[in-house]
C-alpha positions as CSV (number, residue, x, y, z in Angstrom):
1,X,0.0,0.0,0.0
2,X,1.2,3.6,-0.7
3,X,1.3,6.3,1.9
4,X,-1.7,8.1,0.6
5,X,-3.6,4.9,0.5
6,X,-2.6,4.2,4.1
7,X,-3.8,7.6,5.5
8,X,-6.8,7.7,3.5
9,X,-7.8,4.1,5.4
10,X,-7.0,5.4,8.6
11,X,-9.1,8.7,7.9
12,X,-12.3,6.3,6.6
13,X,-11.5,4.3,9.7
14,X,-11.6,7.4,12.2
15,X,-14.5,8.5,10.2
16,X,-16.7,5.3,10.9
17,X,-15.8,5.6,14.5
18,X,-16.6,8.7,14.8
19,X,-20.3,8.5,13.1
20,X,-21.0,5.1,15.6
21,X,-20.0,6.9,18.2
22,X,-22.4,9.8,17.1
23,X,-25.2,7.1,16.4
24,X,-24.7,5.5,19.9
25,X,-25.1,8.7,21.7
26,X,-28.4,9.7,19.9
27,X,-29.4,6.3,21.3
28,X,-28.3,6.5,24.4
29,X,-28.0,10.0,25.6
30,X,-26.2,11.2,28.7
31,X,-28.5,12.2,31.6
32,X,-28.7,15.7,32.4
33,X,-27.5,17.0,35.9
34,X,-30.7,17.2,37.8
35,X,-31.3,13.8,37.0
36,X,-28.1,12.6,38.3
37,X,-28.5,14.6,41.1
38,X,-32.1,13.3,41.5
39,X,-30.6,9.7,41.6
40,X,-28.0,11.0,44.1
41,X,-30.9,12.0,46.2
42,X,-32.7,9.1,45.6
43,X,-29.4,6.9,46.6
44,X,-29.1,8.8,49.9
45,X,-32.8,8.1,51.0
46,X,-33.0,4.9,50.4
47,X,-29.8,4.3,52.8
48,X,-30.6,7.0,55.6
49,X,-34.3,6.0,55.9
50,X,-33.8,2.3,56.6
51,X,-31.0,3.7,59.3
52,X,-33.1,6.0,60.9
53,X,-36.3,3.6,61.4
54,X,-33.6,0.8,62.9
55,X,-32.7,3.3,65.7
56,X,-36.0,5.1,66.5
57,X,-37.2,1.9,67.2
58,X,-34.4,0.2,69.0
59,X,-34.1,3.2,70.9
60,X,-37.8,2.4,71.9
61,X,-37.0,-0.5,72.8
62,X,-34.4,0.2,74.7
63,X,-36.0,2.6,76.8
64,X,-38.7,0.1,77.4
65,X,-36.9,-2.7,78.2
66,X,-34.2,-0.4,79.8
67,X,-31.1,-1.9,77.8
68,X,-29.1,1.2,77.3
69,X,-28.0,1.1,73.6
70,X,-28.5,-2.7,73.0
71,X,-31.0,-2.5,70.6
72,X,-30.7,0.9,69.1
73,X,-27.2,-0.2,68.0
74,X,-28.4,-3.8,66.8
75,X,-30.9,-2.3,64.6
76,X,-28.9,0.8,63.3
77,X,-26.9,-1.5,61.8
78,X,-29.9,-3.8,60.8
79,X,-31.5,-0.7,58.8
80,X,-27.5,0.2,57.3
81,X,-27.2,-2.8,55.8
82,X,-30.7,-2.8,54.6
83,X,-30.4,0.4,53.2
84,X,-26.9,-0.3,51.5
85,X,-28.6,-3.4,50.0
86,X,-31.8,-1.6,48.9
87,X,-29.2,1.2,47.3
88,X,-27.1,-1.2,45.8
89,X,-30.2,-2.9,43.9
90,X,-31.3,0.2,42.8
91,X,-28.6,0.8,41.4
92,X,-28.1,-2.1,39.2
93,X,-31.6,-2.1,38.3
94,X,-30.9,1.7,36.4
């Protein structure tokens, strides 16, 4: 192959690229800012919820049972995990 052929295959190359590429994002566009910030938000909820249920009722608890922090700190980390778990499916599922 002569030079000229070689760069001209390389610029149809890059060109293909470059028009898939375009095709793929008109697809599949990139979500705007609020939305990422709405799934932020969403994210957040979904594990600080779950937390704060797990200790307003093992505080309950505790008071009524007078345990101290025995069940507050059981299910605070009951309602973490939960809501890492819940998160972390959420997240997968978008």
């Amino acid at each position: 192959m002569k030079p000229d052929e070689e760069t001209d295959r390389r610029m149809d190359d890059a060109a293909r690229r470059a028009l898939r590429r375009e095709e793929q994002a008109r697809k599949d566009p990139e979500p705007s800012l609020g939305r990422r910030l709405g799934q932020i938000g969403v994210l957040g909820w979904a594990i600080v919820v779950p937390l704060l249920i797990g200790l307003f009722i093992g505080r309950w608890l505790d008071r009524l049972f007078g345990t101290g922090v025995m069940f507050a700190a059981a299910l605070l980390f009951l309602g973490a995990a939960l809501g890492l778990w819940s998160a972390w499916r959420w997240m997968h599922r978008q």
